[in-house]
N, C-alpha and C positions, 0 to 999 in steps of 0.2 A: 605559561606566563604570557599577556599580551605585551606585545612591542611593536617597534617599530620597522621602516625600512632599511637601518642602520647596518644589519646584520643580512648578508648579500649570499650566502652559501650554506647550503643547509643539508645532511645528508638526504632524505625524504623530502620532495615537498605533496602533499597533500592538497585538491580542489577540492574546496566544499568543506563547509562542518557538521555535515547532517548526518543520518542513521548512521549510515556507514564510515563516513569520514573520519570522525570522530572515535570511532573502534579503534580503527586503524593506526590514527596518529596517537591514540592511548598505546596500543600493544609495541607499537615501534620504540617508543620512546621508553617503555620501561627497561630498556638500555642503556643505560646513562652516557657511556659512548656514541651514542646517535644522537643525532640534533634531528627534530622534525620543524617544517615550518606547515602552518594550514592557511590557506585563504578563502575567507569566508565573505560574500557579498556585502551580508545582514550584519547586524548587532548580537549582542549577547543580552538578551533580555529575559534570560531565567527566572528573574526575579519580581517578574511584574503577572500578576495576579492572572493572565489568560491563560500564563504558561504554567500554572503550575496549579490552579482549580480546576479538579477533572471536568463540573458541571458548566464553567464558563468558558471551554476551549475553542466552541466555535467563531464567536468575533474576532478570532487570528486570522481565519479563512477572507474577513473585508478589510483589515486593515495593513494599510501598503508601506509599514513599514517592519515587516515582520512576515507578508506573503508577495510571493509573485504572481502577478492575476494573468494565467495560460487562459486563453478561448481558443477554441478551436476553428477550423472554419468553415464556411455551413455545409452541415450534413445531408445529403439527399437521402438518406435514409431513413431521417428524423424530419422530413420534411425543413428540411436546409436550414435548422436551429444548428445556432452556436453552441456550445457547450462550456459552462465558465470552469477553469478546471485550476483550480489554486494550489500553488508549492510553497513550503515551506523555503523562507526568507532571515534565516537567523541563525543561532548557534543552537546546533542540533537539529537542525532543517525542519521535516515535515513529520520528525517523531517531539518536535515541539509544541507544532501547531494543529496536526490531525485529529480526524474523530470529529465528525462534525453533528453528530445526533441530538444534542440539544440546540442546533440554529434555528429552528421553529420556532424557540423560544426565548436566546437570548438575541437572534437575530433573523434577520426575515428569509429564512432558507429551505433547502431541502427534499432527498429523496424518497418516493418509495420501489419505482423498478430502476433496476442499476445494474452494473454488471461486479460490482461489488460493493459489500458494507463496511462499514469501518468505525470502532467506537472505540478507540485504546487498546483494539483486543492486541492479545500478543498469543495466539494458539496458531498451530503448526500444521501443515499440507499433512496431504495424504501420503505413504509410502513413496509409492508409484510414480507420484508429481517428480520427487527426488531419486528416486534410480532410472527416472523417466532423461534424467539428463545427463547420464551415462550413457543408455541406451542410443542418445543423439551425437555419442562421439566424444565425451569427457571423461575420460578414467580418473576415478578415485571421488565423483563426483556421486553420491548416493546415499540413503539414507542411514546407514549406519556410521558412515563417514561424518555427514554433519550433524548426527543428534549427537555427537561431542561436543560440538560446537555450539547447538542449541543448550544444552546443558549448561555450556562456557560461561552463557552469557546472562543466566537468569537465576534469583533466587527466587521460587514460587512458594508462599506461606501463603499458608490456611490457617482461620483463627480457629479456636473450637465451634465459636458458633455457627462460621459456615461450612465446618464439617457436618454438624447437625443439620445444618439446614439444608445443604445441597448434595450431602454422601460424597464428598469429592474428597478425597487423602493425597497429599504428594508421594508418588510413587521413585525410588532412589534409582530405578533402571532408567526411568525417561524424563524425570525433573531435574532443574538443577536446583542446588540450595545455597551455592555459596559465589554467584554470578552477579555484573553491577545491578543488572536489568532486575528492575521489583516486579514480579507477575501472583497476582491477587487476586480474590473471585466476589462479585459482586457485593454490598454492605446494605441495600437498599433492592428490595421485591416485593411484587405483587404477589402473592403465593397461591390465588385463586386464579389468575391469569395463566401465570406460568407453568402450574398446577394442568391447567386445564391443554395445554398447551401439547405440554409431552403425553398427556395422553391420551387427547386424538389423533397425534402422529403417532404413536404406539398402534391405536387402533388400524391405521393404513400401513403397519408394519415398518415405521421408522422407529427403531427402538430408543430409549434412554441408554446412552452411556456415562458412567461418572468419570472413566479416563478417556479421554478425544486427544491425548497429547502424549500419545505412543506408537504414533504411525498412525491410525484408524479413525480420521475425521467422522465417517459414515454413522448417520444418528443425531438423535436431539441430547442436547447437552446444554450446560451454564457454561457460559466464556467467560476466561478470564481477562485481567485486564492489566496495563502497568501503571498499576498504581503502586505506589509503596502505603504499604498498613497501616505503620507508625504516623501519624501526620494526611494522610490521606492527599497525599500530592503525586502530581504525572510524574513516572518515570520516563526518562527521556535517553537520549545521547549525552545532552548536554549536561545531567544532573547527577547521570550514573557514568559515565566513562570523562568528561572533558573536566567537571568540577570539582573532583577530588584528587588532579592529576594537574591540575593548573597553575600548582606553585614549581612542577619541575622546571630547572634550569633548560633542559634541553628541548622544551614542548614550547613553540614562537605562537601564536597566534593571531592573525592580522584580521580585522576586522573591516567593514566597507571597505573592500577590496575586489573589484570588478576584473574576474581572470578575463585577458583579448584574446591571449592563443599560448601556444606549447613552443617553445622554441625549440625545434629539433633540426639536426644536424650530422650527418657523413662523417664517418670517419676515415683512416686511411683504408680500411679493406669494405667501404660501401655499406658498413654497417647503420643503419640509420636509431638515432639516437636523442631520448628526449636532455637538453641542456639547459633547460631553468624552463620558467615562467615569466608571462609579461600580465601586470595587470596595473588597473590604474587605482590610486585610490576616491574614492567617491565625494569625498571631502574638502581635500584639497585641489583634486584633478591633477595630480601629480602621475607622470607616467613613472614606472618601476618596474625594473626585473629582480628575479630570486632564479639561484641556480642551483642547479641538484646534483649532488655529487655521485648518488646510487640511481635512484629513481626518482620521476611525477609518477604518482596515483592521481586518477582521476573519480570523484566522489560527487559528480554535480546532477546526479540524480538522473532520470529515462529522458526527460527532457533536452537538459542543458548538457549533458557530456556529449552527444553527437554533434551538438551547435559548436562546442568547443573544439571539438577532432576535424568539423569541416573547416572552421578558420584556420586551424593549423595545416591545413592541406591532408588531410586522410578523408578519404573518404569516396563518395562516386563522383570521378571525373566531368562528367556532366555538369554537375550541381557544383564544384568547384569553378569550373571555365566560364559557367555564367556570370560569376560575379568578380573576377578576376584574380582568384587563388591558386596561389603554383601547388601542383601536385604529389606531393612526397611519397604517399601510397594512396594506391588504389583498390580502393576498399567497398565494393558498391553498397556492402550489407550496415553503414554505419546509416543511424536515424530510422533504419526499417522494422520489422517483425511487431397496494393499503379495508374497518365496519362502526360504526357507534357502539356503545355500550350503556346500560345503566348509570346515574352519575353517583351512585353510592362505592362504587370501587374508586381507588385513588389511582389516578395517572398521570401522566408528567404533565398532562392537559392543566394541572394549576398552576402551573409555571406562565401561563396565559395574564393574571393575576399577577402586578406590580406589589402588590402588597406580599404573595404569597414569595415572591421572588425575593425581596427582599428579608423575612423572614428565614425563606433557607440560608440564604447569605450569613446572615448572624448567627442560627444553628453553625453552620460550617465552620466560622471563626472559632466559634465558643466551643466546641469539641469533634470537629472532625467528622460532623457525621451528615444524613441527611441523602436528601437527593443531589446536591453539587459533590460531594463527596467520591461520586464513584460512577462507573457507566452506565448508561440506558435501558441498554436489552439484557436480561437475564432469562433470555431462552433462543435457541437456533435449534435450527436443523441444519444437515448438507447429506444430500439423499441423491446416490446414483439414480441413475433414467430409469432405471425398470423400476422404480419405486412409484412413479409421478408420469408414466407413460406408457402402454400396452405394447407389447411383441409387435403386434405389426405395424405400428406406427412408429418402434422402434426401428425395425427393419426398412420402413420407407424412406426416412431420415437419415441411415446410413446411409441406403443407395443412392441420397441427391448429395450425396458429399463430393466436392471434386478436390481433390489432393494434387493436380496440378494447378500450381497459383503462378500467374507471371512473375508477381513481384519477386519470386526465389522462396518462399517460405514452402517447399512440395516438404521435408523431412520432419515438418513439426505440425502440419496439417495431417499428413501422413499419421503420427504418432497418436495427433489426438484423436481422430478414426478409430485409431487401435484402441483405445481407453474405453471408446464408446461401445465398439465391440464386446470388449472383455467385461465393460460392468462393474466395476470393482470403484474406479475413483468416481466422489460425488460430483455431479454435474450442477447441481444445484443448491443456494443458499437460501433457507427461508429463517430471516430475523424477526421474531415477534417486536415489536414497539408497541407497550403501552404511552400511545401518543397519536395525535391527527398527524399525519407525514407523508402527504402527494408535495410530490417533487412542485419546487416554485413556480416551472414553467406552465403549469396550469394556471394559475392565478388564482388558487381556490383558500378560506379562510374558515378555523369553526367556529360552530355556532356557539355562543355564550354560555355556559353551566352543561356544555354537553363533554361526553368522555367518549375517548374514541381510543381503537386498538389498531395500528397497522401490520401491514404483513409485507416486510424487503424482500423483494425478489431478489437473487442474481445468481445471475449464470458463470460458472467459473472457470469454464473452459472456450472461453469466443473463438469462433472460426472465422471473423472478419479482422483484418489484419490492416495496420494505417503508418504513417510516417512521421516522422520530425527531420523538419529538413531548415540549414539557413535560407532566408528568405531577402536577406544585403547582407554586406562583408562585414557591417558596424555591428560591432560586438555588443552594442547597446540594446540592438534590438531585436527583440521576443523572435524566437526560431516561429518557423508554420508549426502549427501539431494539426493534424490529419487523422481521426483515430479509423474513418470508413468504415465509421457506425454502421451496424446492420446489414454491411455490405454483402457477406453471407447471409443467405436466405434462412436458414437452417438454427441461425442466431434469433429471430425474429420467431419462427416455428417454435423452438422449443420454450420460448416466453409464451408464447398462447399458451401451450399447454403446462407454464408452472401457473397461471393467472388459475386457470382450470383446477388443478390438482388444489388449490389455495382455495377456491368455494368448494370444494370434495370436500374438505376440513373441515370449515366450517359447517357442514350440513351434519356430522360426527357424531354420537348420543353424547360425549363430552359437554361441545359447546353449546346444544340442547338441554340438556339436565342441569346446567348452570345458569340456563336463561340468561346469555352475558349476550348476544347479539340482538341488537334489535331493529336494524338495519345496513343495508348495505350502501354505502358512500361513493366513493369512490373502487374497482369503473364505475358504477353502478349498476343497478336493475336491467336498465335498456341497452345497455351492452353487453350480449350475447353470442350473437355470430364470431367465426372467426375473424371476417373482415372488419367486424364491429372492434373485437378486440387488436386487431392490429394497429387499428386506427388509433386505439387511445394508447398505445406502446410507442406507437412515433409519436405521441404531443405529448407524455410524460418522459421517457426514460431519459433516465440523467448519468452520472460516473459516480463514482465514491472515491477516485484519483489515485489508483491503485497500478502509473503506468510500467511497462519493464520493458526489456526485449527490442533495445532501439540501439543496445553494441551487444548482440548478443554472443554467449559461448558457443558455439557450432565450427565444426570443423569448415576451413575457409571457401572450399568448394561449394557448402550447403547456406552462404551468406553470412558467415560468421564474425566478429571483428576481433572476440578475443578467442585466446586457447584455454586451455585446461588449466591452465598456470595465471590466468586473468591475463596475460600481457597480450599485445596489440600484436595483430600481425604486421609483419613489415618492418618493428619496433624492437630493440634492445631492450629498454626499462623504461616503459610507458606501460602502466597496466590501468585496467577500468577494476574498482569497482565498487558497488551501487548495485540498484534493483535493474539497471539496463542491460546487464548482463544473463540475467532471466530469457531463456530462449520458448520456454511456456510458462502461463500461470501453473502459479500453487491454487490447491483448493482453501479454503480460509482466507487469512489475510496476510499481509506477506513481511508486515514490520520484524515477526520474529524470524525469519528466513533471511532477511536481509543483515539481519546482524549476527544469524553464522555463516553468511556469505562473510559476514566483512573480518570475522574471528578466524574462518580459515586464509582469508587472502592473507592476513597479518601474519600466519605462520609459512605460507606460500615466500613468504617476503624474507621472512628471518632464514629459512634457511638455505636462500637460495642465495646469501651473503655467508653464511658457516664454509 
């Protein structure tokens, strides 16, 4: 239920109502004994048409009252471009607002090399990713641990006819069927694209898989998506965990609520301890605290929970004394860690077309179906290196790897070394988009009545590693984010050669004997050289806003900020968690990780009160 300030004591309180947030103060509160309180920046705007039309989710990403518009600051890697990097601003954060794949077209946007893609998918890393974070020091943390939790959290339905059409069956050992999360598999394909797709990656030996969501990313596959079926609307946080849990008495909900800092406080034996929240309301401007009887969880996403932990005084001493923050703990490791086509195929390229857009719009209303209806790409791949790169160019690329990094990240540079080694998790994501989509920062537009196909790069494992750090003490204002684009060399290298492995593709007897290309667009033609292509990787590559790893789980020596248990070092009942506790990426995308991150925190919680 939303309320007010009135009610001062709460046992939980909750920052943030996004992915996780939202889990969490669902699964606490089905206790009726426990009161949660959440604070949430944004609005609750489930109900207005961006949030809940899969095809029109991208205009959430420009408007400012629904995202917070992150830039970065200039990249020397990128040739010292900003990077616009937008967060979900509302209830159910950035599983509200995400998946920006049709901003091409309902607004002036977008990528094609990235270091990751994002369209609603909700599919799951690779094993490895997940016992990869055992390996770095987290017992109990691995992949048969949380595909309960992924299970927990999702009911995936297949209609018959996308069983016919894509061979994909929900499997009872690694789907869930009766979770809030709706996970559904495309409603709308090209079938001569995608067709053609898987198998000229078959032909380079990336096989077709119909299950990618049993551990084994590795292969071309259909992604699913969180859509719910019935109705054809986004599954969210907001819609599948906070909206059907909203009329409990014991669940507070504050809305334009601007968290300042954690109030934490000593106890008689030096225990240090979080004792409410301060936050102001946006509205009124009214200052307010909320105090916690058990625990703060901290849910404000990779960005905003370091920004929060340094106003509260945790964090690197340095970065605190600058701006004149007493230091509670000292914690250094918080804030760290596209061809044309024929125009006889149909491509999202009509959405170009006021007339055409409109039309899907009415389709959509009138039964659910269409191209707004459902996601973009229905074809990927994710293909370890030896797939898309030769033995000794393998070999060269591991030896320029230096696994000692200043910044403290040596044990998960270290790890991802070893992944490269071993071959096993995919390094790389190739999204087919039927659609023109070079990233904005070229300035580039299509041509009128032309069709065009692109091909998303991304890399899923970066060895350049960046910060979030406060930048003033005023809680108003936007933390630095630093990602130290392309900082690693090796990040930069292995994009040449996905650019490469991506015209191998294309050259394939597939997209030959379908006569679907008819030229090459963007790089183009006259980018050949390495240096050529390097060149057009700094003026395009953009983010898909997929950050993590900025209070990571790591044992506190190896830069960590939380344990095993999500709680804070230093801290009695403060715990993070969010995607920021990710001490590496997942291979895929990381919405559905994130919400059995937040389905095991919630049991982490419950019974460390039994």
């Amino acid at each position: 239920m939303s309320t007010d300030a009135s009610v001062q004591s709460f046992d939980y309180i909750v920052v943030g109502a996004g992915t996780a947030g939202l889990v969490v103060a669902s699964r606490l509160s089905e206790d009726v004994n426990t009161t949660v309180c959440i604070l949430e920046r944004g609005q609750n705007l489930v109900e207005t048409p961006e949030m809940y039309i899969p095809g029109l989710r991208t205009r959430n990403a420009f408007m400012n009252d629904r995202t917070e518009r992150f830039n970065t600051v200039p990249q020397p890697g990128i040739k010292n471009r900003s990077i616009y990097h937008p967060r979900g601003k509302t209830v159910g954060g950035t599983s509200s607002t995400n998946s920006l794949i049709f901003g091409r077209f309902v607004q002036n946007a977008l990528p094609v090399l990235d270091e990751k893609t994002d369209d609603l998918s909700n599919d799951r890393g690779h094993t490895d990713d997940y016992d990869a974070l055992e390996r770095l020091g987290n017992k109990g943390w691995n992949w048969e641990t949380l595909l309960e939790y992924f299970k927990k959290s999702e009911s995936f339905t297949v209609t018959p006819e996308q069983s016919e059409k894509f061979g994909v069956h929900p499997d009872l050992k690694s789907d869930g069927t009766t979770g809030p999360i709706s996970k559904t598999l495309p409603t709308w394909n090209n079938p001569t694209l995608d067709g053609t797709f898987f198998e000229a990656m078959s032909s380079m030996g990336i096989l077709h898989t119909t299950n990618p969501f049993n551990g084994d990313i590795s292969g071309s596959w259909v992604p699913s998506y969180a859509i719910r079926p019935t109705g054809a609307v986004r599954s969210s946080s907001a819609t599948a965990y906070y909206e059907p849990n909203k009329d409990r008495k014991n669940l507070h909900l504050f809305t334009r609520a601007q968290v300042t800092r954690i109030i934490l406080e000593r106890d008689q034996s030096g225990g240090l301890f979080a004792k409410g929240v301060q936050y102001q309301e946006l509205d009124s401007g009214r200052r307010c605290t909320v105090y916690a009887k058990r625990e703060v969880i901290l849910c404000a996403g990779a960005f905003q929970t370091p920004q929060i932990l340094e106003l509260s005084g945790i964090g690197n001493p340095q970065i605190l004394q600058a701006y004149g923050i007493e230091i509670l703990v000292d914690l250094p490791g918080v804030g760290k860690n596209l061809p044309e086509i024929p125009p006889h195929f149909e491509t999202v390229d009509v959405l170009l077309d006021p007339t055409t857009v409109q039309a899907e719009l009415d389709q959509y209303h009138k039964d659910r179906t269409g191209l707004l209806a459902t996601g973009l790409s229905s074809a990927m791949a994710f293909i370890p290196l030896s797939k898309f790169i030769g033995l000794e160019r393998i070999k060269q690329l591991i030896e320029s790897i230096e696994t000692q990094d200043p910044d403290g990240h040596d044990s998960t540079l270290k790890l991802q070394k070893e992944q490269l080694v071993e071959d096993r998790v995919p390094q790389l994501e190739v999204a087919l988009v039927p659609a023109f989509f070079p990233t904005f920062y070229l300035g580039l537009t299509p041509e009128p009545g032309k069709r065009y196909i692109s091909f998303l790069l991304g890399l899923q494992h970066t060895f350049s590693r960046g910060t979030v750090h406060i930048c003033s003490p005023d809680p108003f204002t936007l933390p630095s984010v630093n990602p130290n684009t392309l900082n690693h060399n090796i990040d930069l290298e292995i994009m040449v050669d996905s650019i490469k492995f991506c015209r191998r593709l294309l050259q394939t007897p597939p997209y030959e004997s379908q006569d679907i290309i008819v030229k090459e667009v963007i790089p183009g033609p006259n980018v050949q050289t390495d240096d050529g292509i390097k060149d057009f990787v700094r003026d395009a590559l953009d983010t898909i806003y997929h950050p993590i790893g900025t209070a990571s789980m790591l044992p506190r020596e190896d830069g960590g900020v939380v344990d095993a248990s999500l709680k804070i070092y230093g801290t009695m009942n403060l715990r993070v968690i969010d995607a920021s506790v990710l001490p590496v990426h997942v291979t895929g995308h990381p919405q559905a990780t994130v919400y059995a991150i937040a389905e095991r925190g919630s049991d982490l919680i419950r019974k460390a009160t039994q």
